[in-house]
GUBASE-434235 format. One record per residue (C-alpha): residue number from 1; chain; x, y, z. Coordinates in steps of 0.25 Angstrom, whole numbers. Layout:
! residues N
NUM, A, X, Y, Z
...
END
This chain:
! residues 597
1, A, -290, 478, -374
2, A, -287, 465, -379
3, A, -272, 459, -379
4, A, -267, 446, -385
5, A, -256, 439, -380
6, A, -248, 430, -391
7, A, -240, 419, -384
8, A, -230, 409, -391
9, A, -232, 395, -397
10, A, -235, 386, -384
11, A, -236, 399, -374
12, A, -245, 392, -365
13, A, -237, 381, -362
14, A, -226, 391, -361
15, A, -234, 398, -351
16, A, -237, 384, -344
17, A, -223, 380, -342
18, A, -220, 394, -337
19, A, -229, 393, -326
20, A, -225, 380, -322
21, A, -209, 384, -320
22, A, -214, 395, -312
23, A, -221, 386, -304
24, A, -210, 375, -302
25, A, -201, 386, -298
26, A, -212, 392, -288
27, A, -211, 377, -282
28, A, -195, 374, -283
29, A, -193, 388, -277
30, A, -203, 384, -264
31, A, -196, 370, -262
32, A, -182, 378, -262
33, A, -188, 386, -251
34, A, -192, 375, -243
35, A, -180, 366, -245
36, A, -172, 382, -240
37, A, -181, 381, -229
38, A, -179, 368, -224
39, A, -165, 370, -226
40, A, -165, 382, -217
41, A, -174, 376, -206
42, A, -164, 363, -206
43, A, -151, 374, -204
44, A, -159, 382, -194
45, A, -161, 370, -186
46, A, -145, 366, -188
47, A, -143, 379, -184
48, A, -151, 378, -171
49, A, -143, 364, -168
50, A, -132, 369, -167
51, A, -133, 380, -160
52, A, -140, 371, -150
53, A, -130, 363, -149
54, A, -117, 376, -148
55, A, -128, 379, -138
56, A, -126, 368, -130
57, A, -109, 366, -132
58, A, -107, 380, -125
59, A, -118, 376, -114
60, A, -109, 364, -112
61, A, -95, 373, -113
62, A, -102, 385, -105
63, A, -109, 377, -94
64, A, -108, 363, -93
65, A, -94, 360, -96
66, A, -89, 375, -92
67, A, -78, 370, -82
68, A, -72, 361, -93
69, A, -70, 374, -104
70, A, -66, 383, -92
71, A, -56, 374, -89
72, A, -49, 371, -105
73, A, -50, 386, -105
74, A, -42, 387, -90
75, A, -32, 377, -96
76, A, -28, 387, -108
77, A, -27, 398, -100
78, A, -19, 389, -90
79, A, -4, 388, -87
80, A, 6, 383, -79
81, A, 17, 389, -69
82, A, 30, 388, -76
83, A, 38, 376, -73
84, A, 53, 376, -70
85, A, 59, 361, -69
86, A, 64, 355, -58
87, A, 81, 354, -56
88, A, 88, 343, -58
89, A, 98, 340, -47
90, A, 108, 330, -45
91, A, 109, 318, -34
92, A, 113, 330, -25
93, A, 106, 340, -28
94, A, 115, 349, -36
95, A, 107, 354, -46
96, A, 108, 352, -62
97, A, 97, 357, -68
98, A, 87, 367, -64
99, A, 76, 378, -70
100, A, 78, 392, -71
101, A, 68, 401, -76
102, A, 73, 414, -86
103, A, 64, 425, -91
104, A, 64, 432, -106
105, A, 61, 446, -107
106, A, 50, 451, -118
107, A, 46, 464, -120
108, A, 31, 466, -127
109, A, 32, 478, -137
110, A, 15, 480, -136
111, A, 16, 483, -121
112, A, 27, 493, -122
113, A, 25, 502, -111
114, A, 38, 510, -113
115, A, 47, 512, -124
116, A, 60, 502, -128
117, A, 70, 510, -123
118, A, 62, 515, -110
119, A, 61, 498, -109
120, A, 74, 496, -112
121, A, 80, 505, -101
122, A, 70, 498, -92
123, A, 75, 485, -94
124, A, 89, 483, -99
125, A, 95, 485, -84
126, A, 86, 473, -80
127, A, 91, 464, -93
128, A, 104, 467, -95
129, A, 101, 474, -109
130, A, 108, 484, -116
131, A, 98, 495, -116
132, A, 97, 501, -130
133, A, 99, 486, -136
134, A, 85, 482, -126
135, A, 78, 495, -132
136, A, 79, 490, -146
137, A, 75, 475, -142
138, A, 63, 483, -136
139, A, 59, 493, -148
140, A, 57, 480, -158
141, A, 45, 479, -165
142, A, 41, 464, -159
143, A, 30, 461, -148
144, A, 39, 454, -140
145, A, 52, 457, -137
146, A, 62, 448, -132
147, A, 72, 457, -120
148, A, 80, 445, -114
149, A, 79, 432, -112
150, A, 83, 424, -100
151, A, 82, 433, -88
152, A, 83, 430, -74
153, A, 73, 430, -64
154, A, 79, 441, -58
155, A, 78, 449, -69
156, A, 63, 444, -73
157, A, 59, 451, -60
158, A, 65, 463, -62
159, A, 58, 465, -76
160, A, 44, 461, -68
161, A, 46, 471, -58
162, A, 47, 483, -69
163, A, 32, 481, -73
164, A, 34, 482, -90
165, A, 23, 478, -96
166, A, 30, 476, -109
167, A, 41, 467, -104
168, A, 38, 452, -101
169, A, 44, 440, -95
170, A, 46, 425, -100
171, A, 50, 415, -92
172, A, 56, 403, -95
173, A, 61, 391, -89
174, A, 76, 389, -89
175, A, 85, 374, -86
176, A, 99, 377, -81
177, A, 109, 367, -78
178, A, 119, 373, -67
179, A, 126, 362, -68
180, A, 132, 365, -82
181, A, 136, 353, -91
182, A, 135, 342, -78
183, A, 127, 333, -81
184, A, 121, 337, -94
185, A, 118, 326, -100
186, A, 110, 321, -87
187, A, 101, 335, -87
188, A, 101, 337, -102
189, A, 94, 350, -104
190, A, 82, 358, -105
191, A, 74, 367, -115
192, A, 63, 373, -108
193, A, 57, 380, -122
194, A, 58, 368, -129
195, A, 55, 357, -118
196, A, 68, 349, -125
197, A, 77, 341, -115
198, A, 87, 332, -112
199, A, 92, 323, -101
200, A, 86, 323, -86
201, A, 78, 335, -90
202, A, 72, 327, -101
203, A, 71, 313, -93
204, A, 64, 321, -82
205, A, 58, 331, -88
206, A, 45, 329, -82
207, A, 49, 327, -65
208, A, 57, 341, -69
209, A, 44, 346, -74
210, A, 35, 341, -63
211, A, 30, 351, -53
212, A, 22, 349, -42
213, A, 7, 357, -47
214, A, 8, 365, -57
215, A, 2, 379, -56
216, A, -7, 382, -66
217, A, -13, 395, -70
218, A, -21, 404, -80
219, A, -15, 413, -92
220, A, -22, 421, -100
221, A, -17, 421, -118
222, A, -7, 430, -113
223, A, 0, 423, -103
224, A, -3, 431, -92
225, A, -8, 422, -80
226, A, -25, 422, -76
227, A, -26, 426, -60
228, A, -37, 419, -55
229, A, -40, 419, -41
230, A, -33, 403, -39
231, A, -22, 409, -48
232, A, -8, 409, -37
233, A, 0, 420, -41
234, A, 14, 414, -36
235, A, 12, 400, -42
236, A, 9, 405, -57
237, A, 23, 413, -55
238, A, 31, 406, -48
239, A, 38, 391, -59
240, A, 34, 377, -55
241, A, 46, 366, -54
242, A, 48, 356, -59
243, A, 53, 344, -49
244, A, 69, 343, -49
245, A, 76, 329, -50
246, A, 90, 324, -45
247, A, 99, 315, -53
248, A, 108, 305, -50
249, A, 120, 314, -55
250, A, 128, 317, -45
251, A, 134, 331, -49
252, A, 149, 328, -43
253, A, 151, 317, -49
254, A, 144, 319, -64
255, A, 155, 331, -63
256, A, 166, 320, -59
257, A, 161, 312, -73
258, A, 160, 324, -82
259, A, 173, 330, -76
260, A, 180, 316, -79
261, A, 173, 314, -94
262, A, 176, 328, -100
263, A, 190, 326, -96
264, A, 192, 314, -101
265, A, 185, 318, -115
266, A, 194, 330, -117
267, A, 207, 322, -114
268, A, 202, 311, -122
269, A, 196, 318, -134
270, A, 185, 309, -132
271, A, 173, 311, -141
272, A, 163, 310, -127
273, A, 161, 302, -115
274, A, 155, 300, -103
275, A, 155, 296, -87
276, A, 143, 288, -81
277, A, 142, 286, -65
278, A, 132, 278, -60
279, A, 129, 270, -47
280, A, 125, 257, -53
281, A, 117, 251, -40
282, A, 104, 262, -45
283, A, 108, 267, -59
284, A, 111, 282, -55
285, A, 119, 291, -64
286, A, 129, 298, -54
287, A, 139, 304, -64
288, A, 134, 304, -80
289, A, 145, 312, -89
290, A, 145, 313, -104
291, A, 153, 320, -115
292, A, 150, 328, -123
293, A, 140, 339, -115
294, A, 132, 350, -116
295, A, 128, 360, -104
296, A, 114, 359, -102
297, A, 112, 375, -100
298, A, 117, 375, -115
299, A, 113, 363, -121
300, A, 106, 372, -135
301, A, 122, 374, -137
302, A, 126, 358, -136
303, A, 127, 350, -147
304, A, 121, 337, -148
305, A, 133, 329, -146
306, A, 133, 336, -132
307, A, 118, 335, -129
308, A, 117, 320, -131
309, A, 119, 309, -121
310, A, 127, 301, -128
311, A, 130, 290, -117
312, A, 113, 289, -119
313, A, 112, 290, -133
314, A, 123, 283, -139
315, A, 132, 268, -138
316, A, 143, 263, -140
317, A, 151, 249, -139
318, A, 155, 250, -125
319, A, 168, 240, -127
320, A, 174, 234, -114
321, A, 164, 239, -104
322, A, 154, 229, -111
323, A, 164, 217, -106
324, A, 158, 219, -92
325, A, 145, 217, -98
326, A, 149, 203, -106
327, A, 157, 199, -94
328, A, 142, 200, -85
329, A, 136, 194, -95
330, A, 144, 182, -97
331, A, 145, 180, -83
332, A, 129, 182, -79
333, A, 127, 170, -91
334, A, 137, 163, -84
335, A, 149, 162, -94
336, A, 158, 168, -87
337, A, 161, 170, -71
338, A, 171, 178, -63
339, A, 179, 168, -64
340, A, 179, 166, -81
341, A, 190, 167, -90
342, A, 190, 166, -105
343, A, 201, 165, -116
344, A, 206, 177, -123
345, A, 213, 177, -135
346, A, 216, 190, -136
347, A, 208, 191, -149
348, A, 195, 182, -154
349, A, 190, 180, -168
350, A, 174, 180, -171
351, A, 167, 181, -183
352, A, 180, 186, -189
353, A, 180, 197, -179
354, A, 192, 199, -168
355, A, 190, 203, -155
356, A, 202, 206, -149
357, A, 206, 211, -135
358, A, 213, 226, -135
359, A, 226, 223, -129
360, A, 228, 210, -140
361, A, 240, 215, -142
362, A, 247, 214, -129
363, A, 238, 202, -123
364, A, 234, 192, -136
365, A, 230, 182, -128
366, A, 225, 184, -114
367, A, 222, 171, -112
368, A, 211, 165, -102
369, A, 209, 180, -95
370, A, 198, 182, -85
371, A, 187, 190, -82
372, A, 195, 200, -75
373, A, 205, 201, -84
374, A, 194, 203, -95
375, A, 190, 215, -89
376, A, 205, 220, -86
377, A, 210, 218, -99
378, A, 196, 219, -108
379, A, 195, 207, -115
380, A, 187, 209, -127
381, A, 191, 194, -130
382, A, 188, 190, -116
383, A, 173, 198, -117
384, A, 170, 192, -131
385, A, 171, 179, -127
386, A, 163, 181, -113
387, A, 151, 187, -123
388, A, 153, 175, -131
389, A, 150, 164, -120
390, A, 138, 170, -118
391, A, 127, 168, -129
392, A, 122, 180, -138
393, A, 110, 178, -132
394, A, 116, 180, -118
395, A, 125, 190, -119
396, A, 114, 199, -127
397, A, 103, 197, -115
398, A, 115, 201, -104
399, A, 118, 212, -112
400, A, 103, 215, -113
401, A, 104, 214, -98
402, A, 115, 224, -97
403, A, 105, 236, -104
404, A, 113, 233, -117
405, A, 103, 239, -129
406, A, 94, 248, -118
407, A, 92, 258, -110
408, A, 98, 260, -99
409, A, 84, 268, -95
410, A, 92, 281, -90
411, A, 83, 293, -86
412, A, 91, 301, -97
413, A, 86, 303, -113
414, A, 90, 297, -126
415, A, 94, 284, -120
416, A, 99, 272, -130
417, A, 97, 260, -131
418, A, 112, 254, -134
419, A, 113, 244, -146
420, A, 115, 228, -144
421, A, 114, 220, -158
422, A, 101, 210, -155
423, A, 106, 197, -153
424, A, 101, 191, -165
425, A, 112, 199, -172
426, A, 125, 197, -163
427, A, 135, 188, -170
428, A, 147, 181, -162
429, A, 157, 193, -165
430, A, 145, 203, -159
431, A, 143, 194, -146
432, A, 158, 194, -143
433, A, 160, 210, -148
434, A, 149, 214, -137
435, A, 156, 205, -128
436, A, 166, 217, -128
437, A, 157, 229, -129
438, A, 156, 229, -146
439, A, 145, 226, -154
440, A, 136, 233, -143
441, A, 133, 246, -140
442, A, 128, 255, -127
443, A, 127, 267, -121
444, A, 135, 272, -109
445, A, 123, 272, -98
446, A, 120, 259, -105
447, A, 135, 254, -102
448, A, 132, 259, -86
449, A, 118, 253, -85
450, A, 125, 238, -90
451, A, 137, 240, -80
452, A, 131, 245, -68
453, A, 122, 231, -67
454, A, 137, 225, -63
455, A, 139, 237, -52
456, A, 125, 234, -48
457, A, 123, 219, -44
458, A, 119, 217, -59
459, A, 107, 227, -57
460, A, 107, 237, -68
461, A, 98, 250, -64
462, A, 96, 260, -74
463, A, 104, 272, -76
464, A, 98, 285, -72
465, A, 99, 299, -68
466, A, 89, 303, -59
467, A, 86, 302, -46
468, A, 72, 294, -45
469, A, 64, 294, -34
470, A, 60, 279, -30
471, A, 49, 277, -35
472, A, 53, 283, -51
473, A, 67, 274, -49
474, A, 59, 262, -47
475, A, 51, 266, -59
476, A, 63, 270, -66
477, A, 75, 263, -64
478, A, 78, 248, -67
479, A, 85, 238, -59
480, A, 89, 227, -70
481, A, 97, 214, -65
482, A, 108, 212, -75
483, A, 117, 204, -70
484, A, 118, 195, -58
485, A, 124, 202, -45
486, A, 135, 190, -47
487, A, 138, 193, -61
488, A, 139, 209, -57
489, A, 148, 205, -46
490, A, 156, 196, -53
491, A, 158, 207, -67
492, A, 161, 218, -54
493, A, 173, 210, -49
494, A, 178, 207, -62
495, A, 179, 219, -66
496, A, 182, 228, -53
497, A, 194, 214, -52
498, A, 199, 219, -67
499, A, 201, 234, -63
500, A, 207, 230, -50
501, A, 218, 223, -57
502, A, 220, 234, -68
503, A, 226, 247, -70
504, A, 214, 252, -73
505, A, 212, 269, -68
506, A, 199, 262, -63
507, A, 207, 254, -53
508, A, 204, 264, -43
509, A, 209, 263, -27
510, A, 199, 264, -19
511, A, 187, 256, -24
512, A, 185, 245, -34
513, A, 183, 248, -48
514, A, 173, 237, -58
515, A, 176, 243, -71
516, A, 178, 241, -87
517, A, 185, 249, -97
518, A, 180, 249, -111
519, A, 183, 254, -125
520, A, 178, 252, -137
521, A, 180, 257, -153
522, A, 170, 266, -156
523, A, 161, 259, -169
524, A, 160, 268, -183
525, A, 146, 276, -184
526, A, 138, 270, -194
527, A, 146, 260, -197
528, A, 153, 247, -193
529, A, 166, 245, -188
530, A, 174, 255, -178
531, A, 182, 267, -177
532, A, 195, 271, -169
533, A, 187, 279, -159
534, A, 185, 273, -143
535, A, 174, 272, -133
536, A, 183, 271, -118
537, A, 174, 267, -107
538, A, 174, 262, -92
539, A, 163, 257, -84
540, A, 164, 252, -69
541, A, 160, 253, -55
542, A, 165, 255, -41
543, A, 167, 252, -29
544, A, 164, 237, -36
545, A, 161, 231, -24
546, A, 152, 240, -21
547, A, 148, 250, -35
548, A, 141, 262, -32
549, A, 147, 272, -46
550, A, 147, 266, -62
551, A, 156, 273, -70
552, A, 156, 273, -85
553, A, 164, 282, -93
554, A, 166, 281, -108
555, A, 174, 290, -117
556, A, 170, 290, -132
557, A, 181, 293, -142
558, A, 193, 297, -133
559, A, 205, 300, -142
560, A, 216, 305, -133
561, A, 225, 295, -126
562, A, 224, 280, -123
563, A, 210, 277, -127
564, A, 205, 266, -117
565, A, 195, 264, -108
566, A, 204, 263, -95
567, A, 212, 276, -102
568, A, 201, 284, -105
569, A, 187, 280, -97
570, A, 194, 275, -85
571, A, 201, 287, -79
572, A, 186, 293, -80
573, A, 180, 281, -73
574, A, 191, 282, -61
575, A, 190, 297, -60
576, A, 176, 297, -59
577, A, 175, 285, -50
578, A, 185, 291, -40
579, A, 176, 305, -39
580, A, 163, 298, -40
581, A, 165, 289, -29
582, A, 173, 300, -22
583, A, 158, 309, -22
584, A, 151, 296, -20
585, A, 161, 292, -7
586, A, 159, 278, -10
587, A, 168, 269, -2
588, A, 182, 263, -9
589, A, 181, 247, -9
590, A, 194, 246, -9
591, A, 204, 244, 2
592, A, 213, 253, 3
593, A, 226, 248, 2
594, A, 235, 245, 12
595, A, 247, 254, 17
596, A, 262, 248, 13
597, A, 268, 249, 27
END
């Protein structure tokens, strides 16, 4: 049987192209192949490459560089025995700071081997807890409950002794100051959670932190320490200290200045204050007092008024006690000699200011006075005019000299630097003003640094209160030439030759007093001019003829009373000079006086 296929106009050529698509696609589809397989063998090889290459990283970690990775791995397992920081003592050994280590009681719900109550009548004896309110605490739905914090050692061991697996100990590091308020501003204080501090235990924070080796050993995530066979029991138990420091401070007589200064700020209604003893031949701080303070075992509870050093932190114009410094100064340039006198008028004009002296009104016109009687009296006229015969050039580079606009270099925190105008800027009326301690400004170890280069042969040494060994003093503290030892000796007589012929409380009767009163109006915060409040001061030295204790007391803002430096400062000063050199046993320099027969 014969069939007929019909097939459409130009069928053949449809039949044609039809085969050649299928062969295109026959060919596309083999190249795709190829290019899949090439693809796959370039990954495969990738692949292999990098395997190599891990391959030979973990033969490295594993084998060659094992001791390395064993050992980052030792060092995050790795702890150290806690450390308690060395006391602080003063120069004899009375002790003012020192650590004392406190536990916390936690209880862990997870590992409750009894019931709340059963542990509650376990434990409260031991606490001190009421034993139904501890029951509660202990049936709280928390992992970790806190029992009591701040337990004694004593009672630490007895917990340990019971065995409970559920209870645990934390112990922590504890500064106490047995001592109380003494000294506060000297110690400062110490967090221990927070690593925040203040004063000498900021300053030497790393001697007090020191230790000898430390002992270090292995915990695990936990905290529980890894045994191993090097592993000494005793040592990962037993606290590291830290190594203890003395001060200068001596004890008997920073309570002499602390007694004297809170005394006279409450009968004065003074706004602060403070009492500086220092032995100007090497810069140590016997005696460093200041009002307002805190006590140190409290400090979270002072305020910041309380917690800063302001006799660091802030300046003032000192007022007359600066003569001393203008008198030095005149005389190491040469304008002046123990000899000198100058005319005072009682008041002086200058770039339409008036300096006048503060008892114009019962001596206008002194007339040609001395430097002795400069002193006595506390010419402001008298010191204005010894400024001016210096240049400002001069007088700025004495002052400079003095420690006037830097630190002092103290071994205590927030030291400032004082304020002098630049040179550049100081008009005729500010030359003479600083001449009687205005237009400048200093703070209160600044004062003591500048006057004890006079005690001192002209040698200023920087203030400090630490006891250094020799080598960290040579490192540490400064011996700076002032003055000549002629121009020291010479201020020292004149004014030890002013007190000796005064009424002055300083005036004492057995040894000889170089001193100065001082006191100043108190400029307006913010803005010029000044107000009706007072800074009284004093600043002197004994025995002159030979000085072993500076004293400087100032009282800011007395209101009660006279308000003068020799009726308000300078009872302090002789009080404290009497007991200081009663606890020092330094010999009078005076004769004693002979008997009327």
């Amino acid at each position: 049987m014969i069939y007929k296929i019909y097939t459409p106009k130009n069928s053949y050529y449809s039949i044609i192209n039809f085969m050649g698509r299928n062969y295109k696609n026959y060919k596309n589809d083999k190249e795709k192949f190829k290019e899949f397989d090439n693809k796959l063998i370039f990954w495969q090889i990738i692949c292999i490459i990098v395997s190599f290459i891990i391959m030979a990283y973990l033969f490295l970690i594993m084998v060659v560089d094992v001791k390395n990775y064993r050992g980052q791995a030792k060092r995050q397992r790795s702890a150290k025995s806690f450390v308690m920081r060395g006391a602080i003592l003063d120069r004899n050994g009375i002790k003012l700071a020192s650590d004392k280590t406190s536990f916390d009681v936690y209880a862990h719900q997870e590992y409750y081997d009894h019931t709340p109550n059963e542990l509650a009548a376990i434990l409260a004896p031991i606490l001190g807890l009421n034993k139904n309110q501890l029951a509660k605490e202990l049936a709280k739905d928390q992992k970790i409950i806190v029992l009591k914090k701040d337990v004694s050692r004593t009672t630490a061991q007895a917990i340990r002794k019971l065995g409970l697996r559920e209870i645990s100990l934390g112990k922590k590091n504890e500064r106490v100051y047995p001592q109380g308020t003494m000294a506060a501003h000297i110690l400062g204080y110490y967090n221990p959670d927070a690593d925040v501090a203040a004063g000498v235990e900021l300053t030497a924070k790393d001697k007090l932190e020191e230790v000898e080796q430390d002992v270090n050993f292995e915990k695990t995530p936990d905290g529980d320490i890894i045994y191993e066979v090097n592993t000494d029991p005793e040592a990962t138990a037993t606290p590291l200290r830290g190594k203890s420091i003395t001060l200068t401070i001596d004890s008997a007589i920073q309570h002499v200045c602390e007694v004297e200064l809170n005394k006279v700020v409450k009968e004065k209604g003074a706004l602060r204050g403070t009492v500086i003893v220092m032995n100007p031949k090497n810069g140590e701080i016997l005696g460093y007092a200041i009002y307002p303070s805190y006590n140190p075992n409290n400090y979270k509870k002072a305020t910041l008024t309380q917690l800063t050093n302001w006799t660091l932190t802030d300046v003032f114009e000192p007022g007359s006690t600066f003569k001393v410094l203008t008198i030095s100064s005149a005389i190491e340039n040469g304008r002046l000699n123990e000899h000198s006198k100058i005319l005072d008028t009682g008041k002086l004009e200058i770039d339409k200011w008036t300096i006048k002296n503060y008892d114009y009104n019962v001596k206008p016109y002194p007339g040609n006075i001395d430097l002795y009687y400069l002193f006595e009296h506390s010419s402001n006229v008298g010191s204005a005019k010894a400024a001016l015969m210096m240049t400002k050039q001069e007088h700025y580079n004495m002052l400079k000299k003095f420690g006037m606009g830097e630190k002092t270099g103290i071994d205590l925190p927030g030291e400032s630097r004082g304020l002098i105008p630049p040179v550049s800027d100081w008009h005729k009326s500010t030359h003479a003003s600083i001449g009687y301690g205005y237009s400048i400004s200093v703070t209160a170890i600044q004062m003591a640094s500048a006057i004890s280069a006079i005690a001192n042969n002209g040698v200023r040494v920087t203030p400090h209160v630490i006891k250094y060994s020799p080598e960290e003093e040579a490192e540490k503290i400064k011996h700076i030439q002032t003055v000549s030892p002629e121009t020291a000796h010479t201020v020292t007589k004149l004014l030890a030759g002013s007190i000796g012929r005064s009424k002055s409380p300083v005036n004492l009767e057995d040894y000889t007093v170089a001193a100065k009163t001082g006191t100043a109006r108190k400029s307006s915060y913010g803005t010029k001019g000044y107000t009706n409040k007072l800074v009284t001061s004093i600043i002197g030295f004994l025995p002159a003829s030979n000085p072993q204790v500076e004293i400087y007391v100032v009282i800011d803002s007395p209101s009660k009373g006279a308000l003068w430096g020799s009726t308000v400062a300078a009872p302090v000063f002789r009080e404290v000079a009497l007991q200081t050199a009663r606890i020092m046993n330094i010999a009078p320099d005076k004769s004693a006086p002979k008997k009327k027969m």
